[in-house]
N, C-alpha and C positions, 0 to 999 in steps of 0.2 A: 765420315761416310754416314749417312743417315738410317740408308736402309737396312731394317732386320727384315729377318722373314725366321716364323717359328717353320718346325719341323715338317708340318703338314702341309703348308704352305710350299717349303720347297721341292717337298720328291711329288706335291701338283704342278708345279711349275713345269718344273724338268721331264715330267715322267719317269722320275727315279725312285726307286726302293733302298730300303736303309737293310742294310747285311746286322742278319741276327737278331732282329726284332732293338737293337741295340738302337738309342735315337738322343738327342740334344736334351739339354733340362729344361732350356728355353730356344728363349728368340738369338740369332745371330744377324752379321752381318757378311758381307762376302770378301776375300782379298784373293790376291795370286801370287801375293809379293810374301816371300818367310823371312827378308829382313826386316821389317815389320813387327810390333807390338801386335801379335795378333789376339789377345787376348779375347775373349766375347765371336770370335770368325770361322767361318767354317773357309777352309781352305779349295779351292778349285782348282784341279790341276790340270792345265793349259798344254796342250803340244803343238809345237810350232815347225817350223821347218828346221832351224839351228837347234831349241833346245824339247825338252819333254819334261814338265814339271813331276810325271808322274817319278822321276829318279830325286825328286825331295819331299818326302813325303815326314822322313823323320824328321828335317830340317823347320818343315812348317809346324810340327807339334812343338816340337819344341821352341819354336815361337811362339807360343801361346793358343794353336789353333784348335778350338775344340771339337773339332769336325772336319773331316776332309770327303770333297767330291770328285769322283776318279772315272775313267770308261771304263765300262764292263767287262769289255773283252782285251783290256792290258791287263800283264799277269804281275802281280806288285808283292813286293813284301810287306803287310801292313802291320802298323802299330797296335800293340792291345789294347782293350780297353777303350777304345775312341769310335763315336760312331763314324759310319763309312755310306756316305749316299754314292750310288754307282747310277749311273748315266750310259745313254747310249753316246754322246758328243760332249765334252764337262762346256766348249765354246757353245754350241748351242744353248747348252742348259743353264749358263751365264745368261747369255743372252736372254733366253725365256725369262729370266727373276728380272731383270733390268726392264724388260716390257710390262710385269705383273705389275714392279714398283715407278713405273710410268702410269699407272691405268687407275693408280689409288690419287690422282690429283685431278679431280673434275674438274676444279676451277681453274687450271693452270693454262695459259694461254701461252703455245710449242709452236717456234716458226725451226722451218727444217731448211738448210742450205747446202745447196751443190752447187756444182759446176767446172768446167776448165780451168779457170784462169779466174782469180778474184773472185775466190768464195770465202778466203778465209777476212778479206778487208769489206765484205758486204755484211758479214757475222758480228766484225768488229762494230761495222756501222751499224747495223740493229739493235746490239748490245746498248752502244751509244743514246738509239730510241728509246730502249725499254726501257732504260735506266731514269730516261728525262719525265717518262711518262710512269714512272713508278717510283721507283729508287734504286742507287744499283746494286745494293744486297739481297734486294728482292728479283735477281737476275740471274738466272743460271744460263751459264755461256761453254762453249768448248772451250778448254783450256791448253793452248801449245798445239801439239801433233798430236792429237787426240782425236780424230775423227775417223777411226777404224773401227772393224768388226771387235778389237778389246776394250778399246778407249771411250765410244760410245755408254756404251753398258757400265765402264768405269763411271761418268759425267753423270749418268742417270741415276746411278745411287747415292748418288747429293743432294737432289732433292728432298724437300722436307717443307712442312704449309708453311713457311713463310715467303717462299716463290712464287710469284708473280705471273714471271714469265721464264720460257726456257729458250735458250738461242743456239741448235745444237746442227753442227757443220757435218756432212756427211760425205766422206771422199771413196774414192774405188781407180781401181790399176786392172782389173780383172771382171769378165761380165760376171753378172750375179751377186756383187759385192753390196749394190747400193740395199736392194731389195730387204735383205736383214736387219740393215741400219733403217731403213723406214717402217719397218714392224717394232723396233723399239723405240724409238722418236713420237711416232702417231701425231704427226704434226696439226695443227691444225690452219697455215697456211703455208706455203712450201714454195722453195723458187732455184730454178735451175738459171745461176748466172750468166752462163757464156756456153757456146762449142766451140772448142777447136783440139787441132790435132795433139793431142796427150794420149800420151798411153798405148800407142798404136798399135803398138806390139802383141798388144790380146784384143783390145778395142777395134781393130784393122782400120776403123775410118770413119768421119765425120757423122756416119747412121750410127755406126756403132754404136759410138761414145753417146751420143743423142739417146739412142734407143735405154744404155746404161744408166745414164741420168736421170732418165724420166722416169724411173723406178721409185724416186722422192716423192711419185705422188701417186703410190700403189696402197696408202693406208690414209689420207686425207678421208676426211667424212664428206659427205653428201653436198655438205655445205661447205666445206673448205676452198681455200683458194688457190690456184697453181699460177705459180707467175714465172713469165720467161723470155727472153728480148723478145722484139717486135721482129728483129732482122734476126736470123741465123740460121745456121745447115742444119737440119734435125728438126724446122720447127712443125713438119705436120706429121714427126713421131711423137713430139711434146704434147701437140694440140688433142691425138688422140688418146693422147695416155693419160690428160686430165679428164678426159671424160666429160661427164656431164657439172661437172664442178665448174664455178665462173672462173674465170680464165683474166689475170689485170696483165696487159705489156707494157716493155719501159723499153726507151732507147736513147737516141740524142736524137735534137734538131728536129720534131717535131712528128717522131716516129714512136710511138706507142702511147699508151693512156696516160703512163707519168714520163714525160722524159726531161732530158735537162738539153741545154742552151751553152755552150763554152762560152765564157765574154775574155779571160787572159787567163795566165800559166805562168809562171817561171819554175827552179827547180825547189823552191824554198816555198810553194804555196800558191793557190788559184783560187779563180772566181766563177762562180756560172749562175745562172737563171734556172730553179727546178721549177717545172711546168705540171698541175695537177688538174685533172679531169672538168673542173669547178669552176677551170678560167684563174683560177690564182694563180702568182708566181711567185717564189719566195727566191730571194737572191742570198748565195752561201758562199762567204768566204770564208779558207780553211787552210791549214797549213799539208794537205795531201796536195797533191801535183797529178797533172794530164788528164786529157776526155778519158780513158779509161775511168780515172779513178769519178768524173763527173758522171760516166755511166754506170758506174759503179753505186752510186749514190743512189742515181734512179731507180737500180731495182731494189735496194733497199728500202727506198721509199713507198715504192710500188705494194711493196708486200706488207709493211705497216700503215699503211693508208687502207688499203685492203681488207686488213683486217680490226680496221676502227680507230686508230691511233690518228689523232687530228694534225692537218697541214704542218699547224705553225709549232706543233711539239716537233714535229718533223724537222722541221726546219733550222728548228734552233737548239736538235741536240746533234744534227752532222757534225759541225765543226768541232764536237768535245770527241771525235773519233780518235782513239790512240791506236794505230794499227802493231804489231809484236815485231819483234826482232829480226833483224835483215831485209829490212822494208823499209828502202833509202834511208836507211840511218846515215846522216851528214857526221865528219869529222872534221876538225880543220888542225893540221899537225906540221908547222913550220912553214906554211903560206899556201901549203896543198890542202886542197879539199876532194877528201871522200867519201862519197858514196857508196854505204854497203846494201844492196841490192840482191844479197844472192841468196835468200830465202829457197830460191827454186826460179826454175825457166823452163820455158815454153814457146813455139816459135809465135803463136798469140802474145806474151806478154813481152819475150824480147821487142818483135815490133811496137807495143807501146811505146816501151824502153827508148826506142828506138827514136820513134816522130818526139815522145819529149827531149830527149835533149838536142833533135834538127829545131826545135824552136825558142830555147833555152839561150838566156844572152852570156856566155863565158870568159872570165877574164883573159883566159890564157890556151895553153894547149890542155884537148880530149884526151883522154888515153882511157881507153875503155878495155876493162881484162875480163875477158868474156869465158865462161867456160861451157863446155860441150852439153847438148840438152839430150835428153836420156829417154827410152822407151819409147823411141819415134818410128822404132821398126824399120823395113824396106824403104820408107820416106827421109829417112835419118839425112843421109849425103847430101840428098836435094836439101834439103830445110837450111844446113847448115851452110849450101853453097847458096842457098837465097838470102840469106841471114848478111852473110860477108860481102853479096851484091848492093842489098838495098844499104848497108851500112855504107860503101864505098859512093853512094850515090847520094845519100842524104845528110851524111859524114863527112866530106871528102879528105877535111884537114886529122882527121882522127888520127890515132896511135893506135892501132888494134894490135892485145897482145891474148894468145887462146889456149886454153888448158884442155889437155883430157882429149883420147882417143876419136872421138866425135869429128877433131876438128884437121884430124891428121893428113897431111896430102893437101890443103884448103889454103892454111894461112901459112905465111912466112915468118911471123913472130910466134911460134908454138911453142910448149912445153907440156910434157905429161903430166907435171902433179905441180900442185899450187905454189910448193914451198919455192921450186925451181924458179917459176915464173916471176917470183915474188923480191928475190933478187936480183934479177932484170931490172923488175920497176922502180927500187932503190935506186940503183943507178943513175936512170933517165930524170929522175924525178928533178921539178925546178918549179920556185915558189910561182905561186899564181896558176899551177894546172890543179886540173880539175880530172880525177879517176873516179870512174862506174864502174863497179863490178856486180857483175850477173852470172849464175850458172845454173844448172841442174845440182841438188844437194848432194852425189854419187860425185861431183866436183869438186867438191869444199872450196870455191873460188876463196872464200873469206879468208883462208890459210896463207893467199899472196899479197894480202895486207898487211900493216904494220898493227900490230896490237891491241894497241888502243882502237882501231876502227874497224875491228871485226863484231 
């Protein structure tokens, strides 16, 4: 972790006072974690719904920590001898230092990303950029499930001058969420990938989530860029919530200022034509699959073209994109091939899902084990009955086999929990098919695979 912040530094940060007149000898850095070498760290203690860090407070001293940050109005037994910064929020006042220690890198050139559906492979794709157009240790990226109100703030105290650039993912399940993550980001060009229905549950609906989103671009500067498809629901809350900042769109087939061109597909890799403002086009083949992932690219593009990164670096750093784990990870295990796919779902990205493999050439039998998509609210039944329509329809010869409360009542090959299911699919199993599993992560689909292909 890079960042310290001396004493005075932090109770300005936070608007917090040190109890006792009692204060640090120097500079520290910040942790939450007491398993931990904390040695040089002032400790922060986080309350969360499950736990309350303020009941380890000996635990973190005795990690090494030489400071601990607490709310004011929890009543604690503290340690002697150790300074004590007290807070109205310890999460807010996290967050304030992770924003201070964003605002010490003038030169640092911040793309901020959201979205529904594939924000975290347009992140990867950026990265991808920065890296080509810099190098990629001079790349700070979100790393895993890290694009929350604690994870942010974690990424951002990594920084240190010899960064470049910063490529930092910003998600939310609840309104209000993004707003926080883009006071610490302070992006300076920003792109909301997609709408669709996620999250519904507190988002209630396509404005919603739109209205939520477009919060990524409530700290851009004057000059910053807000980029966002050409087509989708939400887009004149997008359009007004970039304001007076220029505004780049991306789509397919001739729909936004950068967009791309499909030319073929299979599951193992595609090709398309990216089209830039200038009349270029650059053609990308790459081992990522479906117009998704070709639209995907676009707004990637869109937003580092945007903000100065030239065509043909563009161009020729998409296909170094390694996207993370459970994102069609291929297995091949006794003549079956697997597909693990179950990062997460959404009825957006299932339908991806969905037209890539209606145009996908397969040796054998589909068997697709799908598990139930989560936080879709009063829309939930419909989605999941639209889900097993258009499957049956663009599918027909398919194997659908369904996990998880979601899908109850719906399918006739059902199971409640992955393990269950998973011995099913041993059974059926015969060389030359081909399984895709997708679900919401509250599904653990991966757990009805064999092993090695999880």
């Amino acid at each position: 972790m890079a960042a310290v912040f001396l004493p005075d530094e932090l109770s300005a940060a936070t608007g917090g006072k040190w109890l006792s007149d009692l204060t640090p000898a120097g500079a520290l850095a910040i942790t939450t974690d007491t398993r931990c070498d904390n040695k040089g760290r002032i400790f922060f203690a986080l309350a969360g719904e499950r736990f309350d860090a303020h009941d380890f407070l000996m635990q973190a001293v005795d990690s090494g920590c030489e400071a601990l940050c607490i709310n004011r109005n929890r009543e604690v037994s503290l340690p002697a001898n150790i300074p004590v910064l007290t807070v109205d929020d310890t999460l807010k006042a996290m967050q304030n230092c992770a924003a201070m220690h964003r605002q010490r890198f003038a030169g640092l050139q911040v793309f901020g990303v959201t979205g529904s559906v594939g924000k975290t492979s347009v992140k990867e794709m950026l990265r991808a950029i920065c890296s080509c157009a810099s190098s990629a240790d001079k790349v700070l990226y979100t790393i895993g499930n890290t694009n929350n109100q604690i994870g942010v703030g974690q990424n951002l105290f990594k920084l240190d001058s010899c960064h470049k650039f910063a490529v930092l993912e910003a998600g939310t399940s609840s309104p209000g969420e993004i707003a926080p993550l883009a006071a610490m980001i302070m992006p300076h060009g920003a792109i909301v990938n997609s709408i669709a229905p996620c999250h519904l549950e507190k988002l209630i609906d396509l404005n919603g989530v739109a209205k939520e989103k477009s919060a990524i671009f409530s700290t851009l500067p004057d000059n910053g860029v807000a980029v966002f498809p050409a087509e989708c629901a939400g887009k004149d809350i997008l359009r007004t919530a970039a304001g007076k900042r220029r505004i780049v769109t991306f789509g397919i087939d001739g729909k936004g200022d950068i967009f791309a061109k499909f030319i073929s597909g299979e599951l193992t890799g595609s090709t398309f034509d990216l089209h830039f403002p200038d009349g270029t086009i650059h053609r990308i083949s790459w081992h990522l699959t479906g117009i998704h992932n070709a639209i995907n690219a676009a707004g990637a593009a869109a937003l580092a073209w945007a903000c100065g990164i030239p065509a043909e670096i563009i161009a020729r750093a998409l296909p170094q994109t390694e996207l993370p784990g459970m994102r069609m990870k291929k297995t091949v295990i006794n003549g079956v091939t697997f597909y693990n796919d179950a990062y997460n779902a959404n009825p957006a990205s299932m339908l991806a899902s969905v037209n890539l493999l209606a145009n996908a050439s397969l040796p054998g039998r589909l068997i697709l084990l799908l598990g139930g998509m989560r936080e879709l609210g009063d829309s939930s039944f419909a989605e999941h009955r639209n889900l097993l329509a258009l499957i049956k329809e663009k599918l027909p010869g398919a194997i659908t086999l369904t996990i998880g409360k979601e899908f109850e009542n719906l399918s006739g090959n059902h199971w409640q929990t992955p393990e269950e299911a998973g011995k099913y699919l041993l059974s059926i199993l015969k060389s030359g098919d081909t399984v895709f599993a997708k679900g919401s992560r509250g599904n653990a689909v991966e757990k009805a695979l064999p092993e090695e292909a999880r």
